[in-house]
Residue, then its C-alpha position, 0 to 999 in steps of 0.5 A: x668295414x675293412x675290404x676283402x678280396x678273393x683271387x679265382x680263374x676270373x676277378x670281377x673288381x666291384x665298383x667302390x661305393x664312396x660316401x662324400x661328407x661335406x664341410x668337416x664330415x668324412x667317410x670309410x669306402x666300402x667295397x664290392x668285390x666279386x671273383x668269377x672261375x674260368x678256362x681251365x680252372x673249372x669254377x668261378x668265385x664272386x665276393x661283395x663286402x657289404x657297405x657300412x656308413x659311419x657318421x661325424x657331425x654336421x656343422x651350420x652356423x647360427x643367425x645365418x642372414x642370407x635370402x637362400x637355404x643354407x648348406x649344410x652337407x652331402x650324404x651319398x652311397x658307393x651304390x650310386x652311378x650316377x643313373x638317378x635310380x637311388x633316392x635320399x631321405x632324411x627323418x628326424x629332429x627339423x626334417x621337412x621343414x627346417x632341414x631339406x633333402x636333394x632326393x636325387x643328389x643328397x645334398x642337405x640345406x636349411x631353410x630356417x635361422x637358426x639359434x644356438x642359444x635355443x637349440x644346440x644341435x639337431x639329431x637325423x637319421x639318413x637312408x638311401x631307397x631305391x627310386x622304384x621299388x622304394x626300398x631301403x639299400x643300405x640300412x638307416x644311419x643317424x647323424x647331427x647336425x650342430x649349430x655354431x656358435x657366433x657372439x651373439x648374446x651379450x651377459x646378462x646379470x639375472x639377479x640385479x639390481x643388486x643391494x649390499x652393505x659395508x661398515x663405515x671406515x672400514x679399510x681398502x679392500x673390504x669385500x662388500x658383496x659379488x655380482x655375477x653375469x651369465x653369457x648364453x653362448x657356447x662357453x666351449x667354442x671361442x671366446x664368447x663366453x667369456x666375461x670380464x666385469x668393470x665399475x662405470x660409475x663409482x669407481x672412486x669409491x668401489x673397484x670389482x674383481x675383473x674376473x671374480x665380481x667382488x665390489x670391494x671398498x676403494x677408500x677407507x674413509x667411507x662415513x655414514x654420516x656423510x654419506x650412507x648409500x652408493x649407487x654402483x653400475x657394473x658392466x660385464x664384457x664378453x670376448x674377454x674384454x676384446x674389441x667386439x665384446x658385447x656387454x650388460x650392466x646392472x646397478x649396485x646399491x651399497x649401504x654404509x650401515x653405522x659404527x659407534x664413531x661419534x661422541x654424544x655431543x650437547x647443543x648447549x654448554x649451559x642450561x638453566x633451571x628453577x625449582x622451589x626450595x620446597x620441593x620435595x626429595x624427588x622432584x625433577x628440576x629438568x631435562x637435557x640431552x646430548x645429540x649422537x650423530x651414529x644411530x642404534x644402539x650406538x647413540x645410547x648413552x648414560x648421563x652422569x653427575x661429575x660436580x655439584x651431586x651432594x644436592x642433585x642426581x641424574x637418571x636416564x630416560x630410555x625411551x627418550x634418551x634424556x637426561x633427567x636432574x632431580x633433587x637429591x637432598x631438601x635445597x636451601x634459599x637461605x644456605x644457597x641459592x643457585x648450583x651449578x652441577x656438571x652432567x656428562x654424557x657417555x657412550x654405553x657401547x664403545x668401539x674399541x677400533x675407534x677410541x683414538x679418535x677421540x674421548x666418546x663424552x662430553x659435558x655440560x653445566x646445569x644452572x639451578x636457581x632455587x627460589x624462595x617460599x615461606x618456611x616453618x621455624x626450624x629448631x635447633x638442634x633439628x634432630x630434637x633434645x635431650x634434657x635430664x632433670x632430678x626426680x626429686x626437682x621441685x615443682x616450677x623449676x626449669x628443667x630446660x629450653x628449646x630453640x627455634x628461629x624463622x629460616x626466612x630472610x624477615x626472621x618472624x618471632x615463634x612461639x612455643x606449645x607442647x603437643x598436649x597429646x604426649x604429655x596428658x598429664x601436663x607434666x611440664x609447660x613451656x613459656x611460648x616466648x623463650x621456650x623454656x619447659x618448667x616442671x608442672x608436677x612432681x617427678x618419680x623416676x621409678x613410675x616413669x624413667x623417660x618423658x617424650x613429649x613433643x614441642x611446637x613451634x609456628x610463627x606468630x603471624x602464620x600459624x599455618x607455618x609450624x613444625x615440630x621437634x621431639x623432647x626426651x627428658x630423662x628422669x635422674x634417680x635420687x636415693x629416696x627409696x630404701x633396700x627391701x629384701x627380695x621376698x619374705x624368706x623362709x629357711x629349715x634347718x635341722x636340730x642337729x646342724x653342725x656350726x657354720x652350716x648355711x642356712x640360706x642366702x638372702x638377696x636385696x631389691x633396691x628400686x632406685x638406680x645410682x650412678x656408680x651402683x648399688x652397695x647394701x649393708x647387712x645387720x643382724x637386729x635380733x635380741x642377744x640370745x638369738x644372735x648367740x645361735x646365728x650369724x650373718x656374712x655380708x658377700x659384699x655385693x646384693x647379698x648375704x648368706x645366713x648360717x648357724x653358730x652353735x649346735x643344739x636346736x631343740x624343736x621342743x623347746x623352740x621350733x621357730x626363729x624370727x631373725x630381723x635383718x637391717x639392709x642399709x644402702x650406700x648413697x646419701x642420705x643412707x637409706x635402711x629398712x628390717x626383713x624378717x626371716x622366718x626359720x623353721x627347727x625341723x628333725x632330719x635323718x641321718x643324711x639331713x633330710x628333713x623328716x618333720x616340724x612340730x607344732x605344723x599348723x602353727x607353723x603353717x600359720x606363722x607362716x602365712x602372711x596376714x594378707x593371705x588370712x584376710x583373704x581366707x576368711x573372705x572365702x569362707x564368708x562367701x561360701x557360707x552365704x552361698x549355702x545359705x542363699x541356695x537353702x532359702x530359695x528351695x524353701x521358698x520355691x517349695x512353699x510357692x508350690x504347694x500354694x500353685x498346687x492348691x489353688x489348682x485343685x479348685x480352678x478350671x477356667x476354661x472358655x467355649x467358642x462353640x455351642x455347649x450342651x447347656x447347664x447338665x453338660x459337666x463334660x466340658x470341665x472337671x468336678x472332681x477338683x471340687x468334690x474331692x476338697x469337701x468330698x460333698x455330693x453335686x448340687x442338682x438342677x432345679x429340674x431335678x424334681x420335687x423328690x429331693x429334701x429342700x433341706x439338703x439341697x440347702x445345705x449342699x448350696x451353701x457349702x458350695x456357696x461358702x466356697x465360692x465366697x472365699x474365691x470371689x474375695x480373693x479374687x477381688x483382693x488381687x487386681x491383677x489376675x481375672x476372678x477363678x470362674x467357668x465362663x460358657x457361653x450358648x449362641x441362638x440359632x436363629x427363630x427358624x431352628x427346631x431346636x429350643x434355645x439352651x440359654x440358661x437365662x429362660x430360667x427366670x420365666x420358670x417356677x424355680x424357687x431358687x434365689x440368686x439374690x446373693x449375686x449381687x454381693x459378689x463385688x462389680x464383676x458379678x454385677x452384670x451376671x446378677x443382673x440376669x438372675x435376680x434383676x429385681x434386687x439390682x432394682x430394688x438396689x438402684x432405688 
């Protein structure tokens, strides 16, 4: 605070209060000034300008060794005389304990070793008291205390050990990785904190950057394969290097990592293999590999064949990196027995950095001996043979002959068969000596133009040794088939067509097939008169047209042509056959549309083939058969039944399972079947009574009697079916039960006076029923 002063009758200059500030501190005096009045002036003035304390920092050097507290600095007020009335205090960070304070004098000392890499500065707060009264005389000032800083913390490297990698061969200089190095001085306050990096061990291979850290390569023949790791040890130096630094080291690991630099190289310069020569298309012979000394993918190469791939091939193993030679084509001991086939081996993935150190291949030669094994005859030539023969060849003759010979060095004999398989019909032979193929049957080349048939060949002593060769014989057309026209052909013209007009054109099939083509001749062959109305023009290939000659044609008189046409072949011999063509006079109108023919069905029936009237006439035979069958079975059906209905009118059979009502129940059939024949009264019981005539009863029984005769004779004449009767059965119940049997045979204990004697003539059947009604006759009869 700037002083100010005041000039009275009296002037009272205020003691100065000066603070002291030790070390690297200073201070501002602060003045009291007072003016007193006097004499004759009348007044008196006094004036204090107030104290004010300003700060600077407080220094004390760290890792202080010494056995006393160490001095820091003084505080002090102007307001102090020296009377031992004002007491000093300190508060804040450390006061007390690691920071003390004269009370009297102000002097400040601490009383701990400090650290400055732990704690920089401190911040405290200054005040001056009165001693008696305690209270404050200036206000409350802060000020700091800093630590100085001395060298004592060297650089550490908090991220080692450090690992970094660097491609082989690379050139001088190639950066590789940075290490850096912290130093926990003050980096503001000397040099302490400064640091400089050097390489202890490995500085053959690697250098570092003083200032930066940078390991860079030192030579460029750095190789993998020699050597593919480095271990480094870097040491930072504080005080920029200067003697007295202190220093740290750590340990840097360097990876060579790998560059495609090495050809694939193989062990050997010669393999040798076996492999039979029946081995099939195929088959692997055997395995070879070239080393690479890279690793990666920088070893991964392709194997190829430069000589001796006509019989072998070569593939490559991705799993193994082998090269594998395999049969390419059927081998052959008897054409050749050992090959030697050249395998190469190339890098897949090049480096173009390193192509002039050399060529990435190399090569190796694969010796394969092929040993022998038996093998089946081969014909010659091996695709099979083609032999032609006339279809008109006697039988006998040789048509041809087929070779095939023992391809082991013993050359076996072989003998000859046809695959009977394709040449059922047994067409041709051949001789199993020579194989020469004779014709067994004549030939027709328009049924079959080729025959394939297979030949098989096997040695004499070894019939397991066999192979076979396809024969296509083909069948020579010779002219032994004459022209014929295309179709039965059929024409109209009109009464009124002009000369010249055409008529119809005309074609010619021939089935044989010449050499140089067909040539047909065409010739009218019909009688003077007719050629007088048409003429023929020969086209000159396989056809001729027909046309009129003259005018004129009357319907009424002549209504149908019948123009025979001679076709001759060309080849020899010559060949002819006659066609008819059929035309038909026909009226027109006026623009020559054809309005009707006479005669129609004549002319329909010329018209048709006697085939087609054959098979007409067989129609209509079948048909009239058909209608006669059917009209025979509805007669028969009809009178078979009215035989069924008639029969049934008379039969009922019907069987009981349960107790009926005894002979008066007629519920359990129908009689009106047997009352509406004769339309006769029904026979009444024996216990009827006496009341009826004898005479009529007589007479209605045998009515009923007659009947049941006929029925009985024929049923006995037809042995398959059971006689026509009313069979019931009656079951007793027992001697306990009230009620009376109902058994119709308690009436021979009767008086009944009717006779059943004429049972016994109805045949076997009756026989045991006749036994219950009239057993004395059956006696009578057993005698």
């Amino acid at each position: 605070m700037a002083p100010s002063w005041t000039v009275g009758a009296g002037t009272l200059l205020a003691a100065l209060g000066l603070f002291s500030c030790c070390s690297f501190g200073w201070c501002e005096a602060s003045r009291t000034s007072s003016s007193i009045s006097g004499g004759d002036q009348g007044a008196s003035s006094l004036e204090r300008v107030k104290r004010g304390w300003v700060w600077n920092q407080f220094f004390v050097v760290e890792e202080y060794t010494g056995t006393e507290p160490l001095y820091v600095g003084k505080i002090h007020t102007d307001s102090d005389e020296g009377e031992g009335n004002i007491k000093y205090t300190i508060s804040g960070e450390g006061a007390g304990t690691i920071f003390i304070i004269d009370e009297l004098t102000g002097d400040i000392h601490a009383t701990e070793r400090l650290d400055r890499e732990e704690k920089a500065f401190y911040t405290l707060r200054a005040q001056a008291r009165d001693r008696l009264s305690n209270g404050p005389l200036e206000p409350e000032s802060e000020f700091v205390i800093k630590v100085q800083d001395i060298n004592d913390s060297e650089p550490k490297f908090l991220e080692g050990p450090y690992i970094g990698s660097v491609a082989e061969l690379s050139p001088i200089g190639t950066s590789v990785m940075k290490v850096t190095a912290l130093d926990a001085d003050d980096p503001t306050y000397g040099s302490s904190a400064r640091v400089v990096y050097s390489v202890l061990d490995g500085e053959k291979f690697f250098t570092v950057d003083r200032h930066t850290g940078i390991i860079m390569t030192a030579v460029a023949d750095l190789d993998r394969e020699t050597q593919d790791r480095y271990e480094l040890v870097v040491k930072a130096t504080d005080m920029a290097g200067q003697m007295g630094g202190l220093s740290g080291s750590t340990t840097v690991t360097i990876v060579i990592t790998d560059v495609n630099d090495n050809p694939p190289r193989f062990p050997q310069k010669m393999y040798q293999f076996s492999v039979s020569e029946g081995a099939a298309v195929g088959t692997p012979v055997g395995r070879v590999i070239a080393t690479d000394a890279d690793m990666g993918e920088n070893t991964d190469m392709n194997y190829l064949i430069t000589e001796g791939g006509e019989l072998f091939k070569v593939t490559t193993d991705v799993e193994t990196q082998e090269a594998v030679v395999a049969i390419k084509k059927t081998l052959d001991f008897e054409s050749k027995r050992t090959h030697n086939v050249v395998v190469e081996a190339v890098n897949k993935h090049v480096d173009p950095r390193f192509v002039d150190l050399g060529s990435f291949r190399d090569q190796t030669i694969v010796r394969v001996s092929v040993s022998d094994i038996d093998e089946p005859p081969i014909f010659q030539p091996p695709e099979g043979a083609i032999i032609e023969v006339k279809e008109d060849t006697k039988v006998g003759t040789q048509v041809g002959i087929v070779t095939a010979r023992d391809p082991d060095e013993k050359r076996k004999p072989v003998r000859f068969s046809i695959d009977r398989t394709t040449d059922q019909e047994m067409i041709f032979h051949i001789d199993p000596d020579t194989g020469a193929i004779t014709l067994g049957k004549i030939l027709d080349r328009e049924t079959a133009g080729w025959h394939n048939i297979t030949v098989k060949a096997v040695e004499a002593d070894n019939h397991t040794m066999e192979s076979h060769s396809a024969v296509s014989i083909r069948i020579l057309d010779v002219n032994d088939n004459p022209p014929e026209l295309a179709t039965p052909y059929e024409a109209s013209i009109c009464e009124d067509a002009e000369p010249g007009k055409l008529i119809h054109t005309i074609s010619v099939v021939d089935r044989d097939e010449p050499q140089s083509g067909h040539r047909f001749y065409f010739t009218l062959q019909s009688p003077p008169s007719s050629n007088q109305h048409f003429t023929l023009w020969d086209v000159k290939d396989t056809t001729a047209s027909i046309r009129t000659q003259r005018t004129g044609f009357n319907r009424h008189e002549q209504n149908v042509y019948f123009l025979p046409i001679l076709v001759v072949d060309s080849e020899p011999p010559s060949l002819s056959s006659t066609g008819t063509l059929t035309i038909h006079v026909c009226g027109c109108d006026t623009e020559g549309a054809i309005q009707s023919c006479n005669a129609t069905a004549y002319v329909m029936s010329a018209a048709l083939s006697p085939g087609a009237l054959i098979a007409l006439l067989v129609c209509m035979l079948i048909l009239i058969v058909l209608v006669l069958l059917i009209l025979t079975l509805k007669r028969h059906r009809k009178g078979q039944r009215m035989a069924e209905d008639e029969e049934d009118m008379r039969d009922n059979v019907i069987k009981y399972n349960d107790e009926g009502g005894g002979e008066q129940d007629t519920q359990a059939y129908d009689m009106s079947a047997l009352r509406n024949l004769y339309d006769f009264p029904e026979a009444k019981s024996c216990d009827s009574g006496p009341d009826i005539p004898a005479a009529t009863a007589a007479a209605d029984f045998s009515l009923f009697k007659g009947y049941i005769r006929k029925k009985v004779e024929q049923a006995d004449a037809d042995l398959s079916v059971p006689p026509y009767d009313s069979f019931q059965t009656y079951a007793f119940e027992g001697t306990s039960s009230p009620a009376l049997s109902l058994s119709s045979i308690h009436t021979l204990s009767t008086t009944s006076e009717q006779d059943f004697s004429y049972l016994s003539d109805w045949g076997p059947r009756f026989r045991q029923l006749a036994g219950y009604y009239a057993p004395g006759n059956l006696e009578e009869e057993g005698s």
